[in-house]
C-alpha positions in Angstrom: -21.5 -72.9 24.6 -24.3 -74.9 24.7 -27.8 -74.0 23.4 -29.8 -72.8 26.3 -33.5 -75.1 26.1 -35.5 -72.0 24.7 -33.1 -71.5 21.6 -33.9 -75.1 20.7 -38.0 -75.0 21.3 -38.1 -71.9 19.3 -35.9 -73.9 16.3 -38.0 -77.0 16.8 -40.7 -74.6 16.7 -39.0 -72.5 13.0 -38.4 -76.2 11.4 -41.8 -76.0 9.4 -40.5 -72.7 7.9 -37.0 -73.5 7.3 -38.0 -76.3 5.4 -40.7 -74.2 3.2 -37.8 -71.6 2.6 -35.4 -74.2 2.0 -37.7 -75.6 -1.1 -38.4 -72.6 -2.5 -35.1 -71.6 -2.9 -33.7 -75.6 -3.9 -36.8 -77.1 -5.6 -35.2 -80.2 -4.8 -37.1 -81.9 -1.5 -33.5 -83.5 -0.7 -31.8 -80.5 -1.1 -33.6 -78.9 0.5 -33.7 -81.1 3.8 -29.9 -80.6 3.2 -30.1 -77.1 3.6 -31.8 -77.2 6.4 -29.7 -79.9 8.3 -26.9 -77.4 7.4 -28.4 -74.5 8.8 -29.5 -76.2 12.0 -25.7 -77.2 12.5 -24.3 -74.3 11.6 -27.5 -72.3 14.1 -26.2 -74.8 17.3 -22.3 -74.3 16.7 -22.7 -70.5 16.6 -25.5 -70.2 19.5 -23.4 -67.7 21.2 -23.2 -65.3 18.2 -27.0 -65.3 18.6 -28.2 -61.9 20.4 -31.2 -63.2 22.8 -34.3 -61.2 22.2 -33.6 -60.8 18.3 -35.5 -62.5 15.6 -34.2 -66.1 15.5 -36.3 -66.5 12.4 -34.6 -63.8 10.5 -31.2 -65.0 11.6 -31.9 -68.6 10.9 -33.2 -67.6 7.4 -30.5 -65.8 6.7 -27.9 -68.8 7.6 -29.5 -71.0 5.2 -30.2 -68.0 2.3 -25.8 -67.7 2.2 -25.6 -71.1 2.8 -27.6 -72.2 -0.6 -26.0 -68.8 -2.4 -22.4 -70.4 -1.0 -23.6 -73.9 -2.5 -24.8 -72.1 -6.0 -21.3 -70.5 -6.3 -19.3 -73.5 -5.4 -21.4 -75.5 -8.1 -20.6 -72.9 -10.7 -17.2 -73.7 -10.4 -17.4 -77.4 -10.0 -17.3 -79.9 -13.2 -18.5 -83.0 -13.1 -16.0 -85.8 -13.8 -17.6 -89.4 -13.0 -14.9 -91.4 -15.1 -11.9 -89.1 -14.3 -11.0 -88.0 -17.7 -10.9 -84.1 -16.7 -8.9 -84.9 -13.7 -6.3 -87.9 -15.4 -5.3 -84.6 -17.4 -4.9 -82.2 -14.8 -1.2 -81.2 -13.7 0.4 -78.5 -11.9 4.0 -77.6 -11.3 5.7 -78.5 -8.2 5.9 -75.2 -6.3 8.9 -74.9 -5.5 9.6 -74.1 -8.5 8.1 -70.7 -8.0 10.3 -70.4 -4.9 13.7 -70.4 -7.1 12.4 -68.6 -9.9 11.7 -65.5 -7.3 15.4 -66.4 -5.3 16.3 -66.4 -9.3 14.5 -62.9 -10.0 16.3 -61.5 -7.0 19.4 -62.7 -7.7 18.7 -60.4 -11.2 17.1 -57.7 -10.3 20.1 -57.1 -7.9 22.4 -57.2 -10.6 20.7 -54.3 -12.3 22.1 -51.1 -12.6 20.7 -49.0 -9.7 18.6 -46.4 -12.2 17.3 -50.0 -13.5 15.8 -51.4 -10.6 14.8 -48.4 -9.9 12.6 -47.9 -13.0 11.3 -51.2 -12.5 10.3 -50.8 -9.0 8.4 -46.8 -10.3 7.1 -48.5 -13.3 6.4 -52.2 -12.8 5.9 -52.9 -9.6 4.3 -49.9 -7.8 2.3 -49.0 -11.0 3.5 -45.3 -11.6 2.8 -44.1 -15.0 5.9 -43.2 -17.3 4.8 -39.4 -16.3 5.2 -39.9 -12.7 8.2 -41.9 -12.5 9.7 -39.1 -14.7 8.6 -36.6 -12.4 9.7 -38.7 -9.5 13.1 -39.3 -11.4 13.5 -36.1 -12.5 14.2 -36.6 -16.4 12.3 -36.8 -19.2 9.4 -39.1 -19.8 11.3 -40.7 -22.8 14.3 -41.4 -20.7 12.5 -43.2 -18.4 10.3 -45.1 -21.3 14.2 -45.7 -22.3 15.8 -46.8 -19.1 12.7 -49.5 -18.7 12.9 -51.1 -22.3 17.4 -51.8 -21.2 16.4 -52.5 -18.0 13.5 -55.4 -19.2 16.0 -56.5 -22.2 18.6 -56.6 -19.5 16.4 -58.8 -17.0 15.6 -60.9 -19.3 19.1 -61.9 -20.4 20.4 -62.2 -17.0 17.3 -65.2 -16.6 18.1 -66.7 -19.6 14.3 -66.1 -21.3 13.6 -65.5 -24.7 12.3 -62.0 -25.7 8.5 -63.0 -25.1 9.2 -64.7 -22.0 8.4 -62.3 -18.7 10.4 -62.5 -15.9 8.5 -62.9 -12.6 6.9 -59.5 -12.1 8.4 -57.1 -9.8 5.6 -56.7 -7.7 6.1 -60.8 -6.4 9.6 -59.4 -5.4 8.0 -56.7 -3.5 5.5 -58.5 -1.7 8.0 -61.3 -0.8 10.0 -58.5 0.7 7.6 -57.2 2.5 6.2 -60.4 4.1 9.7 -61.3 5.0 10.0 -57.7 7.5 
């Protein structure tokens, strides 16, 4: 939609302001012409979000306050890196790796004895306390403590992990499940 002529007097007409919020906020005259460059582009490609007969000024301010908070954030996370040495170091996995480990996990967890998976599913993956699955169960809270530590040890063996290792967590075979319906 394009910006009817009145939208863009009364922002020729806020640029004065912008700019004096924009500094007090970046105390940093480029910056802050930054900001409000941003804002003004961001103001004209979502004109028809703007409710005529509101306060432009507010809604204009506003843009350009959780613009700058976005930029703060961003920044936090951000390290700077001008000869590369952070990022020559950085590697990840290929991911499908993660796809055959789950397929792997599956493959597992259906192996399972039934009272197994099922005390995985209670315990690990839906997050019921050894108290409810009992109660869902109907045995004894150390049974079910019981049938979780065979059930682990056996998952683990059928994966081929050492004992510290954990096997991709139920709750990745649950989700995958039920993005896959």
């Amino acid at each position: 939609m394009k910006a009817p002529a009145a939208f863009k007097a009364e922002l020729i007409e806020l640029l004065p302001s912008l700019r004096a919020f924009a500094r007090s906020l970046a105390r940093n005259p480029a910056q802050a012409d930054d900001l409000v460059q941003d804002t003004l582009v961001k103001a004209l490609a979502n004109v028809d979000r703007f409710e005529q007969g509101t306060n432009l000024r507010a809604w204009l301010f506003t843009i350009l306050r959780n613009h700058y908070y976005s930029q703060l954030r961003k920044a936090k996370r951000e390290v700077e890196d001008v000869e590369g040495r952070f990022a020559a170091r950085l590697a990840s996995r290929p991911e499908q790796d993660g796809s055959v480990d789950l397929e792997d996990f599956k493959v597992a967890f259906a192996r399972l004895a039934p009272d197994h998976r099922e005390v995985l599913t209670l315990v690990g993956a839906s997050g019921c306390s050894y108290e409810e699955a009992a109660e869902i169960c109907g045995c004894a809270v150390g049974t079910i403590k019981s049938r979780v530590n065979r059930a682990r040890k056996k998952l683990t063996g059928l994966l081929g992990l050492d004992e510290g290792e954990a096997p991709i967590p139920a709750e990745a075979l649950l989700m995958q499940d039920s993005a896959s319906v």
